[in-house]
RODO-2510 file (C-alpha; in nm, 4 decimals, decimal comma):
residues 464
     n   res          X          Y          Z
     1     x    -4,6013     0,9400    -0,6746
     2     x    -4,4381     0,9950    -0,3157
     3     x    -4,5850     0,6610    -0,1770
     4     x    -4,4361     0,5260    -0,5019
     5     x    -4,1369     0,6824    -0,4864
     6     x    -4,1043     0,5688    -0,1234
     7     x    -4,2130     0,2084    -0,1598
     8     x    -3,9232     0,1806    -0,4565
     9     x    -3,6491     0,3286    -0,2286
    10     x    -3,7786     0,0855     0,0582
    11     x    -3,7626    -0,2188    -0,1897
    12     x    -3,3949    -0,1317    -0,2957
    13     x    -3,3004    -0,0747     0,0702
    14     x    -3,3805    -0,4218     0,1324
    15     x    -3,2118    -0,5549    -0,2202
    16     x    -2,8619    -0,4037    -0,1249
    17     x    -2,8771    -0,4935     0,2543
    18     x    -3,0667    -0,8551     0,2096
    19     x    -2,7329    -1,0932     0,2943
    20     x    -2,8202    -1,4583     0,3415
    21     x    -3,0290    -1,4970     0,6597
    22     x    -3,1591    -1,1351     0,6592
    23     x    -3,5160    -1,0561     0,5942
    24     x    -3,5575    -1,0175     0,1889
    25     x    -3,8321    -0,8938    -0,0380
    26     x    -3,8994    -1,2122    -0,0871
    27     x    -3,9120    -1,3311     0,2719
    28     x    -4,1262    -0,9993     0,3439
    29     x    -4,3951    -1,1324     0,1177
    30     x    -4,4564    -1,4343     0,2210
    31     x    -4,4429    -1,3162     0,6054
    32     x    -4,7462    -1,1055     0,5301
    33     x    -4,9451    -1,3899     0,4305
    34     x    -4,9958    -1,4737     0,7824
    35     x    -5,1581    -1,1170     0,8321
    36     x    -5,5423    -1,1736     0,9374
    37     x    -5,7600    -1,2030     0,6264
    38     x    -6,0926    -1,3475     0,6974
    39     x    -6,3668    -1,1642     0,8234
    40     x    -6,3192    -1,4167     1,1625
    41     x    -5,9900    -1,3512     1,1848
    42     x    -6,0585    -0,9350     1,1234
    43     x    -6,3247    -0,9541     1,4337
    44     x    -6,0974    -1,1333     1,5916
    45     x    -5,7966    -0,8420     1,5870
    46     x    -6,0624    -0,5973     1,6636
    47     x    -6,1468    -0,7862     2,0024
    48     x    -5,7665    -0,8137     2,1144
    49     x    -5,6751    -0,5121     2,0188
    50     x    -5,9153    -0,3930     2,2546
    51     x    -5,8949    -0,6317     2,5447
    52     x    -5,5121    -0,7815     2,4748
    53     x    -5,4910    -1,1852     2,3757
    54     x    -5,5249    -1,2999     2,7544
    55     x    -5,8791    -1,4035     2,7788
    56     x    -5,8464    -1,5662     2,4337
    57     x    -5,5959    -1,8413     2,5688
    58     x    -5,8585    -1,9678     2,8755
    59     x    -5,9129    -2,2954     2,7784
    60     x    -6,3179    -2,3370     2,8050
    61     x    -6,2812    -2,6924     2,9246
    62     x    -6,0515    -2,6148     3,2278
    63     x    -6,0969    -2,7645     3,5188
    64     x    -6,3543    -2,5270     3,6853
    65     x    -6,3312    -2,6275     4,0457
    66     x    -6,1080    -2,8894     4,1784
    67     x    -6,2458    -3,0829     4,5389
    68     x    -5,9854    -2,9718     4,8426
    69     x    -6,0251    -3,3129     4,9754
    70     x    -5,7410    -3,4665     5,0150
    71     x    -5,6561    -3,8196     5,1630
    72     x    -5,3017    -3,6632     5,3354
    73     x    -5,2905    -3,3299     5,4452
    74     x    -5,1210    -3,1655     5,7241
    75     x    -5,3485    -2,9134     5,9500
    76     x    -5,2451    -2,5503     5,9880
    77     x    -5,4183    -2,2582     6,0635
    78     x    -5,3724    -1,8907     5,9162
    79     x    -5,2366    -1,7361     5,5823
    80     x    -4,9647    -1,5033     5,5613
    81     x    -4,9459    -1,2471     5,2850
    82     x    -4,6216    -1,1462     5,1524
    83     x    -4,7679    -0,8041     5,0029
    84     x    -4,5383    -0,6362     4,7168
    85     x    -4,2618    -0,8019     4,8035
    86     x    -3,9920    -1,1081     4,6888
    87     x    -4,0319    -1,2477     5,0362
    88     x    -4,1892    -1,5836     4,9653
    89     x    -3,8712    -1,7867     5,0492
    90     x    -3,8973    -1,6736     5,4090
    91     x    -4,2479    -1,7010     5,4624
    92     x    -4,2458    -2,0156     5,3554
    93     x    -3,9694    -2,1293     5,5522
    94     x    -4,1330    -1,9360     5,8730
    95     x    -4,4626    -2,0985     5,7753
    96     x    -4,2740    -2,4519     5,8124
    97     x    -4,1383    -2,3735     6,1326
    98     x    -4,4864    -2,2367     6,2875
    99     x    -4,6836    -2,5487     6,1823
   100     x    -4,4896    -2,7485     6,3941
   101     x    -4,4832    -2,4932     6,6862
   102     x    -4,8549    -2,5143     6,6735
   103     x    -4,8506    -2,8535     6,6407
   104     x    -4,6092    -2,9260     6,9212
   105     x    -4,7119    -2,6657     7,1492
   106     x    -5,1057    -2,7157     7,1058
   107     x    -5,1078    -2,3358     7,0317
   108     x    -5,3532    -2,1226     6,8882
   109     x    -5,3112    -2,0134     6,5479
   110     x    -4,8972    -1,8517     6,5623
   111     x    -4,6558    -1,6314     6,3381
   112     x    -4,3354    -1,5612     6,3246
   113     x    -4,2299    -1,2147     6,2275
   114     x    -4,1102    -1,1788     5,8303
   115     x    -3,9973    -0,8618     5,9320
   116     x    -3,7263    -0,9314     6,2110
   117     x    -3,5684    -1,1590     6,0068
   118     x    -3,5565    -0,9871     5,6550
   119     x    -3,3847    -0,7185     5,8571
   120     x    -3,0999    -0,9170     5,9144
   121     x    -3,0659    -1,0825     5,5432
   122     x    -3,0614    -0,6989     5,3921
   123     x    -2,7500    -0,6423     5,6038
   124     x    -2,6146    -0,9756     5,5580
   125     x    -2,6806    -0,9486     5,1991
   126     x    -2,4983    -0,6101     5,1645
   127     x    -2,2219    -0,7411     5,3292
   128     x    -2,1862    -1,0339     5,1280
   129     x    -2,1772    -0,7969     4,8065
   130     x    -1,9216    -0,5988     4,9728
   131     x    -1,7024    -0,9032     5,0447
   132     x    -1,7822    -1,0199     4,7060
   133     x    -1,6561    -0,6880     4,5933
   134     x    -1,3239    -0,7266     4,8134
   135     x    -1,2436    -1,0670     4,6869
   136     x    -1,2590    -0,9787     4,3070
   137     x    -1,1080    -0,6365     4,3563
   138     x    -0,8533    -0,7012     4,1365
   139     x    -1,0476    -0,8679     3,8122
   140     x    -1,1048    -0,6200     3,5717
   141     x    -1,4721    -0,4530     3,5904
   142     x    -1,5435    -0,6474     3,2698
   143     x    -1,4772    -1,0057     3,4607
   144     x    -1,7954    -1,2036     3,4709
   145     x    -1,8353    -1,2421     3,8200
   146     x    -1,7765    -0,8681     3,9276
   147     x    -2,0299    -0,7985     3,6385
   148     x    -2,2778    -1,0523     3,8047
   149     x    -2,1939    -0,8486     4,1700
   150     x    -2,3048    -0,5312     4,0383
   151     x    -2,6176    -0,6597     3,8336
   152     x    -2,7486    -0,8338     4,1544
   153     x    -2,6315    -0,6284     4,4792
   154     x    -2,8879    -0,7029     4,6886
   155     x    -3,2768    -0,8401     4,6269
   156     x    -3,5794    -0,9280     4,8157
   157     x    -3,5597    -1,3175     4,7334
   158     x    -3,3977    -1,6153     4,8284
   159     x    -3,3957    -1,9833     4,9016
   160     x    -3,3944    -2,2010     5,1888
   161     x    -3,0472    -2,2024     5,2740
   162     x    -3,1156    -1,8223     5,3889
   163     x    -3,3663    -1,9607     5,6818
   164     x    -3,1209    -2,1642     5,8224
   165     x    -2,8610    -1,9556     5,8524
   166     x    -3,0366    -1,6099     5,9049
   167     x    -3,2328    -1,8247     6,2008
   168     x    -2,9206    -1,9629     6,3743
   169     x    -2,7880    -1,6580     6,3931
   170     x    -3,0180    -1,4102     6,4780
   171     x    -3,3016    -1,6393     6,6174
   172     x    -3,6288    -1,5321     6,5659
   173     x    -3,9526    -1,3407     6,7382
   174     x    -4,2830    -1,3415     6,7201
   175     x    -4,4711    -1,1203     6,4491
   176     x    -4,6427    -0,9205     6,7080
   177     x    -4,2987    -0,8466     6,8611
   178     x    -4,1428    -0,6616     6,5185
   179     x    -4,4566    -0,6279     6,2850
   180     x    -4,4588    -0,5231     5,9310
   181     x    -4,4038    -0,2178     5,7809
   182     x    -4,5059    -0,0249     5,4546
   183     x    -4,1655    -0,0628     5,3670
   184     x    -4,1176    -0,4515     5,4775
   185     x    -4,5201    -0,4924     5,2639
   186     x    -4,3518    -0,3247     4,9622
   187     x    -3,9637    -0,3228     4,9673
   188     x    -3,9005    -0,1869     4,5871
   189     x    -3,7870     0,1843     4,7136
   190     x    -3,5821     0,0716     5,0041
   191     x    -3,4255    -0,2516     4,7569
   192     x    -3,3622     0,0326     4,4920
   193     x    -3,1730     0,2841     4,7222
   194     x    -2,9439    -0,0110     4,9215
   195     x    -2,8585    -0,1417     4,5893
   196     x    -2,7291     0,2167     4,4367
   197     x    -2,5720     0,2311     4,8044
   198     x    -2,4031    -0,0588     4,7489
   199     x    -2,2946    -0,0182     4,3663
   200     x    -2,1338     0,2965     4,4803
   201     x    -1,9367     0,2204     4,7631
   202     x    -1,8337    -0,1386     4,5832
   203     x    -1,6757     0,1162     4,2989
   204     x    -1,5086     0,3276     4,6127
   205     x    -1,3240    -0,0179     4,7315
   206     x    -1,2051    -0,1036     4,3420
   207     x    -1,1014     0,2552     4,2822
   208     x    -0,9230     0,2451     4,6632
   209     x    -0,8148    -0,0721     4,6015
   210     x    -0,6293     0,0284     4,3118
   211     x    -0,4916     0,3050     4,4333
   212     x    -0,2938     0,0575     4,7098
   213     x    -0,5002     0,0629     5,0360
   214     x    -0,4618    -0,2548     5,2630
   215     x    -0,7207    -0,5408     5,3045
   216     x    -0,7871    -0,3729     5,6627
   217     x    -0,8315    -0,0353     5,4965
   218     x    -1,0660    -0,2047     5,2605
   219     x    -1,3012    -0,3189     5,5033
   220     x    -1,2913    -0,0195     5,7275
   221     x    -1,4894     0,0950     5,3877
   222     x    -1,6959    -0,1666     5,3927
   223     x    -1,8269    -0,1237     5,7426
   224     x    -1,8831     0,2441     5,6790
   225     x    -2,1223     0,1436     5,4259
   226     x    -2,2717    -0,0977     5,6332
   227     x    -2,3780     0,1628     5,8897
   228     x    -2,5473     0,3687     5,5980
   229     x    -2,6992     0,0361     5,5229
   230     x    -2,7929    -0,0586     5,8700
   231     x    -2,9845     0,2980     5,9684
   232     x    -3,1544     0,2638     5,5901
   233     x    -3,3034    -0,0919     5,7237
   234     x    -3,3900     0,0603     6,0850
   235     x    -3,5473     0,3565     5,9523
   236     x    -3,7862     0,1029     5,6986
   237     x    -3,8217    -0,1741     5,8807
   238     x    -3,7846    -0,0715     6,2515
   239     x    -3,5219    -0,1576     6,5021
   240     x    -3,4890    -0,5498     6,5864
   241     x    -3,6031    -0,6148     6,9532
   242     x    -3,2759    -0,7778     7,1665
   243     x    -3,5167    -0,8892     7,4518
   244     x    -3,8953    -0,9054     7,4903
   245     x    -4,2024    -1,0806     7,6926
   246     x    -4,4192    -1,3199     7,4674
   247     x    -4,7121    -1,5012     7,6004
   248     x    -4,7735    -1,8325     7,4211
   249     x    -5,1738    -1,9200     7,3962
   250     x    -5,4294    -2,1713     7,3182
   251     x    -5,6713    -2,2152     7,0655
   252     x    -5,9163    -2,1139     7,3396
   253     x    -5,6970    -1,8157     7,4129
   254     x    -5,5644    -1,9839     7,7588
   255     x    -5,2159    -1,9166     7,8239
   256     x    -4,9631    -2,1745     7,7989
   257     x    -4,6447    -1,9626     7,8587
   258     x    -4,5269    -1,6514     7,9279
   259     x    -4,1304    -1,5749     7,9579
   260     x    -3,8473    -1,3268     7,8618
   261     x    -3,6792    -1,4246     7,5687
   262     x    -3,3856    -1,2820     7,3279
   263     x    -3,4395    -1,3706     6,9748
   264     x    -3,1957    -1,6274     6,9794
   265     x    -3,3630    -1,8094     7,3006
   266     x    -3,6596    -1,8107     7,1365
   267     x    -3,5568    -2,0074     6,8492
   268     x    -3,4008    -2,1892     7,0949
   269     x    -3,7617    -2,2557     7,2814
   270     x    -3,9871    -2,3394     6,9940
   271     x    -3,7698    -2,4245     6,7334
   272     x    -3,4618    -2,5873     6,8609
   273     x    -3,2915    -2,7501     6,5812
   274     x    -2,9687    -2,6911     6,3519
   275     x    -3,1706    -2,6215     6,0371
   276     x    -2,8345    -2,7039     5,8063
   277     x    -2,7957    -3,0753     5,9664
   278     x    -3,1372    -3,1070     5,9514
   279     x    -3,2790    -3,0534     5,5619
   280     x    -3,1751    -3,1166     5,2603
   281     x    -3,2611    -2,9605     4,8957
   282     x    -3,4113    -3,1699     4,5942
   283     x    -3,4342    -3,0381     4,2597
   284     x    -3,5663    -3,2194     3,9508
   285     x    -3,3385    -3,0464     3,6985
   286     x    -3,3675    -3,2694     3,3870
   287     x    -3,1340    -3,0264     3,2135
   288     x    -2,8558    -3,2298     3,4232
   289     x    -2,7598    -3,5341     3,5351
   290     x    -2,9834    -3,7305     3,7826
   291     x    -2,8417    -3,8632     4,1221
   292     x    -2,5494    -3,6113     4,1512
   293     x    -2,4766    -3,3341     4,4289
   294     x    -2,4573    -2,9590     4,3331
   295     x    -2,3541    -2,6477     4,4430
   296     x    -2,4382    -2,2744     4,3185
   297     x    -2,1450    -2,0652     4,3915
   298     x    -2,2105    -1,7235     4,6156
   299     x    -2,5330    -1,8279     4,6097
   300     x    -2,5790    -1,7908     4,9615
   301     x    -2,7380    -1,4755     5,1858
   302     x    -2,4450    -1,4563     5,4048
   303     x    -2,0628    -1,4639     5,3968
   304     x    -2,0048    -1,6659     5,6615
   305     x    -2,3382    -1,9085     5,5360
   306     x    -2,3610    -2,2077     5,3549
   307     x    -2,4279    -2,2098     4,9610
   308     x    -2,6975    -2,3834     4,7893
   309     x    -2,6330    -2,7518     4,7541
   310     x    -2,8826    -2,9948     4,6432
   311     x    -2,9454    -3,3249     4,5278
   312     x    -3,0602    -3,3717     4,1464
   313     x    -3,3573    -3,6030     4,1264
   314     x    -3,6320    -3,7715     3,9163
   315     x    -3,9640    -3,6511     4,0003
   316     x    -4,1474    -3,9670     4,1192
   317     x    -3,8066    -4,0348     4,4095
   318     x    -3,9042    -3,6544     4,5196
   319     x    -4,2277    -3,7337     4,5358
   320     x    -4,1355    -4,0286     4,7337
   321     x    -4,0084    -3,8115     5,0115
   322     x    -4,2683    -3,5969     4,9938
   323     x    -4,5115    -3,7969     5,0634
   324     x    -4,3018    -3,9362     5,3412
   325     x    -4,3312    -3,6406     5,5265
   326     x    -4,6774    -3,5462     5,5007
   327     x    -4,7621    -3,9120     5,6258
   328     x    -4,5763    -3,7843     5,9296
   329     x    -4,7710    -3,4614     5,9525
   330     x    -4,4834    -3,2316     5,8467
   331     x    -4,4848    -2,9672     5,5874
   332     x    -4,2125    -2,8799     5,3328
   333     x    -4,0597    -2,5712     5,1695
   334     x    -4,1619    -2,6134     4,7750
   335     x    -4,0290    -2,3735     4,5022
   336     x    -4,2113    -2,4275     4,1761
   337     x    -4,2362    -2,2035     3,8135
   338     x    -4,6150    -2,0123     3,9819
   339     x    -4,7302    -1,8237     3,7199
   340     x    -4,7215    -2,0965     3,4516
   341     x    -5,0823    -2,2128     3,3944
   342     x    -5,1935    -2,1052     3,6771
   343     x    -5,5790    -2,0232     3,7235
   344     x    -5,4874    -1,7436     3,9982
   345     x    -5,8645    -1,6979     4,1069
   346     x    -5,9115    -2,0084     4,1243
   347     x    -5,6393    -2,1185     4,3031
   348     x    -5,5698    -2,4029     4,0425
   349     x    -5,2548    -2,5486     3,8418
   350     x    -5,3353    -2,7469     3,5750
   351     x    -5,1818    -2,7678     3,2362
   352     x    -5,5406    -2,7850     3,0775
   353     x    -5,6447    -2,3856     3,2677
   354     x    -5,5043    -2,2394     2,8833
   355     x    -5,5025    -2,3179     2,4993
   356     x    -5,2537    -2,1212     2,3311
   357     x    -5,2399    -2,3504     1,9614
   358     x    -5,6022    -2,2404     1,9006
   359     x    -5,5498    -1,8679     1,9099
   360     x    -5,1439    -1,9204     1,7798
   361     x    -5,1753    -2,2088     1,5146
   362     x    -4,9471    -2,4058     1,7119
   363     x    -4,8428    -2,5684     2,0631
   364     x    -4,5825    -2,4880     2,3258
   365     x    -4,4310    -2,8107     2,3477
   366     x    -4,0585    -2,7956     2,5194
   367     x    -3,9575    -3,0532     2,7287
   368     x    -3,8691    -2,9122     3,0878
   369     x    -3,5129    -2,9728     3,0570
   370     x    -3,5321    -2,7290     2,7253
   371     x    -3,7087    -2,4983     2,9072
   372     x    -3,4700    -2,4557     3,1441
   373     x    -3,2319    -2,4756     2,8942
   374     x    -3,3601    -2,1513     2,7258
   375     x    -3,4590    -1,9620     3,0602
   376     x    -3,8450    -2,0015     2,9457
   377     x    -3,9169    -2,1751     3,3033
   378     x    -3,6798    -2,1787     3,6318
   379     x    -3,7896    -2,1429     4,0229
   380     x    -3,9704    -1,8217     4,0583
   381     x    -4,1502    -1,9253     4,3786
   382     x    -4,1924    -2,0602     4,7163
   383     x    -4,4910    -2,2229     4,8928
   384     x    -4,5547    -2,4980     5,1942
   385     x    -4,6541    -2,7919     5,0417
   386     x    -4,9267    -2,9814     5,3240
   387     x    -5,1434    -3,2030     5,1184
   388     x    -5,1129    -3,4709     4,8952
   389     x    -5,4224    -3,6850     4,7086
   390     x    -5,3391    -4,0406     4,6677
   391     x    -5,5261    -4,2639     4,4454
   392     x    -5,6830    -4,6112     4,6226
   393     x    -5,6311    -4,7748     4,2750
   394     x    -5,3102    -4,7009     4,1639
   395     x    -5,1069    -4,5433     4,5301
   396     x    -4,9794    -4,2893     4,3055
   397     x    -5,0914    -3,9146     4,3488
   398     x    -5,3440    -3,7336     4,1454
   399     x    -5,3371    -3,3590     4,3337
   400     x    -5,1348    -3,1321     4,5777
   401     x    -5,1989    -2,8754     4,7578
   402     x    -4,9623    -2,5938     4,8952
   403     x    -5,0174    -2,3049     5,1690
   404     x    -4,9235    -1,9704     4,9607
   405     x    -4,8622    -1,6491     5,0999
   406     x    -5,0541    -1,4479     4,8734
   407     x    -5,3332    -1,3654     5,1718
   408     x    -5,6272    -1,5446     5,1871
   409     x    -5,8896    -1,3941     4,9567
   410     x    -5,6473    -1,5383     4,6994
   411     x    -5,7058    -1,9240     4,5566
   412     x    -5,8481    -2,1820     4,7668
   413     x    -5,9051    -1,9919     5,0559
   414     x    -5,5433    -1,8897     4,9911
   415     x    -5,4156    -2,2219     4,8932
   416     x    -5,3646    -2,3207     4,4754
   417     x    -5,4024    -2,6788     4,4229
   418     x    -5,2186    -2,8680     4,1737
   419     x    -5,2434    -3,1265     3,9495
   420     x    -5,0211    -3,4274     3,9453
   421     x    -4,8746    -3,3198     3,5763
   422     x    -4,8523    -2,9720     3,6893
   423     x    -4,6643    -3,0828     3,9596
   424     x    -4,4009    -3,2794     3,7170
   425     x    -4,4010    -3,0238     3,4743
   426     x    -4,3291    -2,6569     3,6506
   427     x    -4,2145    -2,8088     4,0064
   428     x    -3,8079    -2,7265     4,0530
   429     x    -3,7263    -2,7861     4,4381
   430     x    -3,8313    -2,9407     4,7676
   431     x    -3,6860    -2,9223     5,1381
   432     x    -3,7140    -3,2537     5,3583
   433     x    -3,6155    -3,3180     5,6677
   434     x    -3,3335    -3,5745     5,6158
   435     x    -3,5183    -3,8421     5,8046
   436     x    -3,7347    -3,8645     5,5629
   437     x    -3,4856    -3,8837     5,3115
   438     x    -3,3939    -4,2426     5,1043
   439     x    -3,0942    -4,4222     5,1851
   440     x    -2,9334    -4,3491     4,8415
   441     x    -2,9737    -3,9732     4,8822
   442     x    -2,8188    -3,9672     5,2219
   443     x    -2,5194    -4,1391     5,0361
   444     x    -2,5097    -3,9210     4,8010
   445     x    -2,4647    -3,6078     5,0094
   446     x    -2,1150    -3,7559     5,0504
   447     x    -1,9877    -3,6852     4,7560
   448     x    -1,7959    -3,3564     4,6510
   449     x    -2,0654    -3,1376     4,5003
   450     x    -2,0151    -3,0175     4,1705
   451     x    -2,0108    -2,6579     4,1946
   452     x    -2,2117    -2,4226     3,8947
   453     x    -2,1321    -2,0600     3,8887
   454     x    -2,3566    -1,7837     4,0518
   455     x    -2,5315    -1,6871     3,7187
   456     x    -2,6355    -2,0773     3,6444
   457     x    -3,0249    -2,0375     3,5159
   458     x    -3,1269    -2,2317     3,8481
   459     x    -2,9880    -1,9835     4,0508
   460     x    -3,3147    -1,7602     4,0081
   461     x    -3,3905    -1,6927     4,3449
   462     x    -3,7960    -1,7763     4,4789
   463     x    -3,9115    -1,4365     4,4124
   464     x    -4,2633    -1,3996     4,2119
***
């Protein structure tokens, strides 16, 4: 009689608060017609509840293995592993760089420290919140773009325009010089105690702010916070060398150089180019207009850097480029949606590796433009793209391969190889070298960008 009474009060519930739209009695009973019924489908919650639905979507008829032949493909030795940490963007970019050193130089196999130069993007980070803060001091605390500050302080990840300008100013050193550190392998406890640094003295500048202190007074805050900042990041991550002796070597272990550098002779030595002239950033947003110029604003990982301006494409003119500069034996920074059909231990992307309509009832079949759209896919990381597989038939690509920086017991020998519709489907932005760059995109870069706010969905920095 309880349960009775009970499932009465339940059903009148639902009568007086069942508006239009709201789940009804009515609605109710014909949702739990879709509850398993069949003895298959009974075994079949029994196993996932147990094991979870994962192992139900591998698609039996994947691709198994896929050949790492490839009829382009630029040579580099070593794999760098970005441990527990948002850092692909800058190994990546660092993993650019040291393929041509090696190349150029005739080196043995070469790194660049990760280390040295995510010091400096911490601090230049937390000063560009701070700034951030100082500019919108006097927006109300509800105002979107002081909300977006405080949601987004400071973070491990980034994009390429944080290379170039964390490199030209600060330079760069060899790996050996400032190695790694638990803290640089797994930055979630430092990134969680500078960003509660930085939330609280941002709220110190509103409330002085408010209370009438000068622009001078302001940022004699700021730099006090800094400092707290600054012996947080030397205390993790180590001090950054100003000077140091580096001996450049063979394959055969010969020496080809040794000197006394500062960081920013170094970059000087083996790197020697303006990285912002240099590059420029392709998306293939198909949420947006093709053959326009945009800019993200703040998104940048200094206050005195450059923001994020690219070039919206179709896929088969990026490709274009791309395989442009692997012809000429240089690799590329590549940001791509990782995780999306991804065969991890196999080191494969293809859009065959799952089959979710068998286990579901029915497909996932957005478009990428409404996936972006919806924030179901964006950027959320950044590889070297080296090879590309043409086909003698057709000249148009089949497979690509990309250095990751996942170590290399990971994937192909700690590659992932992708398929051609992979690559359309989940790949968001690619860094070229502006001589390999078409005519109509260096024309383009004249125009006025049009500038999207900080919180646009292809913001999402290159952080797996």
């Amino acid at each position: 009689m309880l349960a009775l009474g009970l499932s009465l009060w339940a059903t009148n519930v639902l009568v007086a608060q069942s508006p239009d739209g709201a789940i009804s009695p009515r609605l109710l009973q014909e949702l739990r017609k879709a509850e398993p019924s069949s003895a298959t489908e009974q075994a079949l919650r029994n196993a996932i509840a147990l094991q979870g639905m994962k192992d139900f979507f591998v698609n039996p008829q994947r691709p198994r293995t896929i050949e790492d032949r490839f009829s382009i493909e630029v040579k580099s030795s070593g794999i760098t592993n970005q441990e527990q940490s948002g850092r692909c963007w800058l190994f990546t970019g660092l993993n650019v760089l040291r393929a041509q050193l090696m190349s150029r130089e005739q080196s043995g196999t070469f790194f660049f420290s990760q280390n040295y130069s995510f010091f400096w993007d911490q601090l230049e980070k937390a000063n560009l919140f701070l700034e951030g803060i100082i500019d919108t001091r006097q927006a109300e605390i509800t105002d979107k773009k002081v909300e977006w500050l405080f949601k987004n302080p400071i973070s491990d990840g980034g994009q390429f325009t944080g290379i170039s300008d964390n490199l030209i100013k600060y330079g760069v050193v060899p790996a050996d010089v400032m190695p790694e550190t638990a803290s640089s392998n797994d930055t979630r406890l430092m990134g969680k105690m500078i960003a509660r640094t930085l939330r609280q003295a941002g709220m110190q500048i509103r409330k002085a702010s408010a209370s009438g202190e000068s622009l001078a007074q302001l940022r004699a805050r700021k730099e006090v916070c800094l400092k707290q900042i600054y012996r947080i990041l030397s205390l993790n991550l180590g001090v950054p060398p100003t000077s140091f002796i580096y001996t450049l070597r063979d394959a055969k272990g010969k020496v080809i150089s040794t000197d006394t550098y500062t960081p920013q002779s170094f970059y000087k030595r083996f790197v020697g180019v303006d990285m912002r002239d240099q590059f420029v950033m392709l998306m293939n947003d198909p949420s947006r207009p093709y053959h326009k110029v945009y800019e993200i604003d703040f998104d940048r990982h200094a206050y005195d850097g450059k923001n994020w301006t690219y070039v919206n494409l179709p896929m088969d003119e990026i490709k274009q480029m791309a395989i442009a500069s692997l012809k000429d034996n240089t690799m590329m920074y590549y940001s791509c949606d990782v995780g999306r059909e991804l065969d991890r231990t196999k080191g494969i992307a293809a859009l065959d590796n799952y089959d979710y309509a068998s286990l579901l009832g029915y497909p996932f079949d957005m478009t990428k433009a409404e996936r972006i759209q919806t924030f179901d896919s964006g950027s959320t990381h950044a590889m070297t793209l080296k090879a590309v597989d043409i086909d003698p038939k057709t000249q148009k690509p089949t497979k690509w391969k990309v250095e990751n920086s996942w170590g290399e017991t990971t994937g192909v020998k700690g590659h992932i190889i992708m398929t051609d519709a992979w690559f359309d489907a989940y790949t968001f932005r690619l860094v070229v070298n502006k001589k390999y760059a078409t005519d109509k995109v260096l024309e383009l870069l004249k125009a006025k960008p049009i500038q999207l706010p900080a919180w646009d969905p292809m913001f999402t920095p290159d952080a797996p």
